[in-house]
N, C-alpha and C positions, 0 to 999 in steps of 0.2 A: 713505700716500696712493696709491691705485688709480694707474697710469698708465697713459696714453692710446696703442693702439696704431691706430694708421691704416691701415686697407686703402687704396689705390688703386685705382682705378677693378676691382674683382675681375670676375670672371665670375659670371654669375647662380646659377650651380653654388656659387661662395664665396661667392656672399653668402647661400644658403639654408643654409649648412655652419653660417655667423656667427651668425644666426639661432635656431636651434633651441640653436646652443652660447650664446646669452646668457639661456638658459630654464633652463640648469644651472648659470648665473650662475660667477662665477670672483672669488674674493677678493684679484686682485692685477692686473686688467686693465678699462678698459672697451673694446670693440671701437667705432670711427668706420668710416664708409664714405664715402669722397668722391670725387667727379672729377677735386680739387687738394688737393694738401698741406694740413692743417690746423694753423693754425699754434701751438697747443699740444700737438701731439701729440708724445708722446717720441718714439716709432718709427713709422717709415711701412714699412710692408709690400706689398710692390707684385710684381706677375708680372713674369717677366723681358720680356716683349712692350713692356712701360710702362719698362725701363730705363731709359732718359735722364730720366723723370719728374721726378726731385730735382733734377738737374743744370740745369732750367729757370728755378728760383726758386733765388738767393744766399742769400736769408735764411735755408735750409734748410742752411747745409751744416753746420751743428753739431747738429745732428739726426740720428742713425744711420738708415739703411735696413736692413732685411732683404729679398731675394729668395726667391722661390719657381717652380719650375715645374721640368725635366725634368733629369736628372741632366748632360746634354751642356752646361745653360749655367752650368755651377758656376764653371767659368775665367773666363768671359767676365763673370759679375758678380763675381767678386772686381777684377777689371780697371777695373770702372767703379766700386768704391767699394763695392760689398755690403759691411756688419760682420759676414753672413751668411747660411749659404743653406738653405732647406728645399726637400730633392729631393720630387718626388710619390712614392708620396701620402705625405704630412701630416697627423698628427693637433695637435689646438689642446693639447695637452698639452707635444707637441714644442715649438711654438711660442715657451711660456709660459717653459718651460724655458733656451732660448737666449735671449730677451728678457731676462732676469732678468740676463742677463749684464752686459747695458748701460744698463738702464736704472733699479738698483737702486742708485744711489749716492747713499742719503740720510743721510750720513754723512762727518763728518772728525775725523782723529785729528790730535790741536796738543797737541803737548809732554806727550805719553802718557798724554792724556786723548779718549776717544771722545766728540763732539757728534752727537745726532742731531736731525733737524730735519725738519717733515715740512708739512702745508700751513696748520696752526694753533701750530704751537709747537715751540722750539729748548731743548736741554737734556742737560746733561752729569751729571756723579755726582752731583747735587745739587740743582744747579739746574736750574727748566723757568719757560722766556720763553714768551711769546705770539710770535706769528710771524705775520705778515699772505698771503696767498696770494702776490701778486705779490713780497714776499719770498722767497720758499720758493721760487717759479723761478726768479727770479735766483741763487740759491743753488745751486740744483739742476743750473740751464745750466751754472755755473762748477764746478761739482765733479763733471759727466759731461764736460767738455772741460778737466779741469786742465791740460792741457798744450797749449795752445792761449790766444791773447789774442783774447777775445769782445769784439765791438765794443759802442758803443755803440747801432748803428742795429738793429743785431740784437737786443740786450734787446729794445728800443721794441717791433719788428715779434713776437717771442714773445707780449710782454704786450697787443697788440693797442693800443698806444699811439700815438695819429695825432701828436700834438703832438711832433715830434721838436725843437724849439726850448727846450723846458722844462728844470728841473733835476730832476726826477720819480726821475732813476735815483740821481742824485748821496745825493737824500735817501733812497732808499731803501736803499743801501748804506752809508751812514753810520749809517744803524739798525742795518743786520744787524751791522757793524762793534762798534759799540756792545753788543751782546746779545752778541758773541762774547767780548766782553772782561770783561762783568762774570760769564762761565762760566768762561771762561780769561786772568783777570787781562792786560792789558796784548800780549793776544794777538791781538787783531780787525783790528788798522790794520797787521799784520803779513801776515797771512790773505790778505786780498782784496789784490792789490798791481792800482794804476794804471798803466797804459803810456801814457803821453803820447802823447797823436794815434792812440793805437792801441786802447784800450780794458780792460779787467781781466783778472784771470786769478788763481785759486790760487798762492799762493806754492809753488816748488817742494820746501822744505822739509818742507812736511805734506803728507799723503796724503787721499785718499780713497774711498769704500767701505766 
């Protein structure tokens, strides 16, 4: 699945660079442009000028940033949270390049078997499930933050879900749970573990990537 990289508020100078580069189109990126965070985007891209930008909205903070702009503020955004920094100038090659880092993890290895899982369908040595989209990013959040317990109100606000009152997510992880088990036998309600009052997370046992 293409994932979504977010510019923040660019210069008109980046937003004509984005422009002509989505005329050479890219088979692993679509580029957004917005004023605020959008709230599917894997990575928000933002000038170091816009630093504090992520640090505005919570829902964002399992969402990696990358910075951009002059070699003097490489310190000062690792400081505030950058997963990375592109010095000027920059080409969208570089870009693609370090992105790939963090935002390619559509995959989990369970008792030495690789599942990959993408925005329509989940599937190991053999076997291939259908997979619903709002599956595949609850999937996808939990296996680029394994190491981290993703809340509940966080899914909601990803999946753009107002109804925070519902069980929506309960049933949608009791699918994915399900589809992982009938690839990896009695392996799914292992996978996804619940934290009480705190939310899910990848069990530390298996990996991902």
């Amino acid at each position: 699945m293409r994932k979504i990289l977010n510019f923040i508020l660019p210069s008109e100078e980046i937003i004509n660079r984005i422009n002509i580069h989505n005329y050479t189109n890219t088979f692993n990126f679509t580029y957004l442009i917005s004023d605020i965070p959008y709230r599917s985007a894997d990575m928000f891209i933002i000038p170091f000028s816009e630093i504090n930008i992520c640090h505005k909205y919570n829902n964002f903070k399992y969402t990696p940033f990358m910075v951009y702009g002059d070699v003097c503020f490489i310190e000062k955004s690792f400081i505030h949270g950058s997963c990375d920094y592109l010095k000027n100038p920059w080409t969208f090659n570089e870009l693609e390049t370090r992105a790939m880092r963090f935002v390619n993890n559509d995959k989990l290895c369970i008792d030495n078997m690789t599942i990959s899982f993408s925005n329509n369908s989940i599937s190991g040595d053999t076997t291939t499930l259908s997979l619903t989209v709002n599956e595949y990013k609850i999937l996808y959040i939990l296996a680029n933050n394994m190491d981290k317990i993703i809340s509940k109100e966080s899914i909601y606000y990803h999946l753009e879900i107002e109804n925070t009152n519902s069980r929506v997510i309960d049933v949608y992880l009791n699918s994915i749970r399900k589809k992982i088990s009938k690839i990896v036998p009695e392996s799914g309600f292992k996978v996804i573990r619940t934290v009480r009052d705190k939310g899910y997370t990848i069990n530390s046992q298996f990996s991902c990537g």
